[in-house]
N, C-alpha and C positions, 0 to 999 in steps of 0.2 A: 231927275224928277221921276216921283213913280206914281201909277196912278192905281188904286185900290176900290172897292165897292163896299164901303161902311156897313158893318150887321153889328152896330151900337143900338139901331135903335129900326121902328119899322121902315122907316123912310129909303132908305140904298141910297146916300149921295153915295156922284162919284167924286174920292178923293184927289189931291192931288197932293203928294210929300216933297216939299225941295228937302234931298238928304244934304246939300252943301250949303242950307240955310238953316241949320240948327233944327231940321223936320218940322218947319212951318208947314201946317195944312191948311189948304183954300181946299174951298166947294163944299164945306158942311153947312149943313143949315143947323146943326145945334152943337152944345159943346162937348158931348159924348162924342161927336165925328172927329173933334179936335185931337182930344184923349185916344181913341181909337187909332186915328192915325199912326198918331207918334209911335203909340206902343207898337204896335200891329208890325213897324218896321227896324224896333230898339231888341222888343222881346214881345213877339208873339204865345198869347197864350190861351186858352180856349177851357173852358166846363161842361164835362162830359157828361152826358147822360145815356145808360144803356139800361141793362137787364139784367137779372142772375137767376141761374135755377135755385129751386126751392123747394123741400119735401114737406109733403103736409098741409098745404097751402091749396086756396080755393083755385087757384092758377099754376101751373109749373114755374111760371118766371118772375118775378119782383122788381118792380122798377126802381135805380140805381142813380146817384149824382156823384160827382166829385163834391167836396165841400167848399172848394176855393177852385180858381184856374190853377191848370198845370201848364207848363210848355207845353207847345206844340209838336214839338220833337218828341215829347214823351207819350203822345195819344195812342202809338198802335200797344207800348209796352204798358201803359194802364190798361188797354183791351184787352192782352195779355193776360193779367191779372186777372181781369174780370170772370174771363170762360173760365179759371180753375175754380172759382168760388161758386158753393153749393149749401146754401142756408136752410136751415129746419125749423119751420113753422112753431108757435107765432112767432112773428116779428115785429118792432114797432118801429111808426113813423121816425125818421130821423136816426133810429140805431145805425151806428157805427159796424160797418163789418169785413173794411179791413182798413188799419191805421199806413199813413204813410206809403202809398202806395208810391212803388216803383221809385223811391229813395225822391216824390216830389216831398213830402213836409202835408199833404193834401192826402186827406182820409174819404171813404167811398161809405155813403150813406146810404140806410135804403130814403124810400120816398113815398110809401103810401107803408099802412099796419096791411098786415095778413095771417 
């Protein structure tokens, strides 16, 4: 049995996973805790949001998402990623600016125009 703290949604149940019961989860109060569970201890995966510098721009730095979740395992090597990228104004909401990052299939958007 493992016990986890759901960020599916605002609430924090704490979960509970029997992994020898097919990852039945008790203790959500909704069905995202259910989902969350399972995944969280099948394939944990997370949607990164950071930063990138910028030239040109009414700020130095650009706020950034993944497009999809990546593993969890891949977060420091998408960070990676992120500090060599250096965009030049304008940019617009939603541009793609770098595809497939870190061999996930998950492309890095920006997230506001500048």
């Amino acid at each position: 049995m493992k016990t986890l703290t759901c960020i599916a949604c605002p609430i924090g149940c704490t979960l509970e996973v029997d992994i020898h019961d097919n990852y039945k989860v008790t203790g959500n109060q909704c069905k995202k805790g259910a989902e969350f569970g399972r995944k969280e201890l099948k394939n944990p995966t997370r949607t990164i949001t950071s930063t990138v510098k910028i030239l040109g721009g009414k700020y130095a730095r650009i706020p950034v998402k993944t497009s999809d979740e990546v593993p969890k395992e891949k977060i420091f090597e998408v960070m990676k990623a992120l500090n060599q990228i250096s965009l030049k104004s304008p940019v617009q909401i939603n541009q793609v600016v770098l595809k497939n990052v870190a061999q996930t299939g998950v492309d890095i958007i920006t997230t506001r125009s500048m």
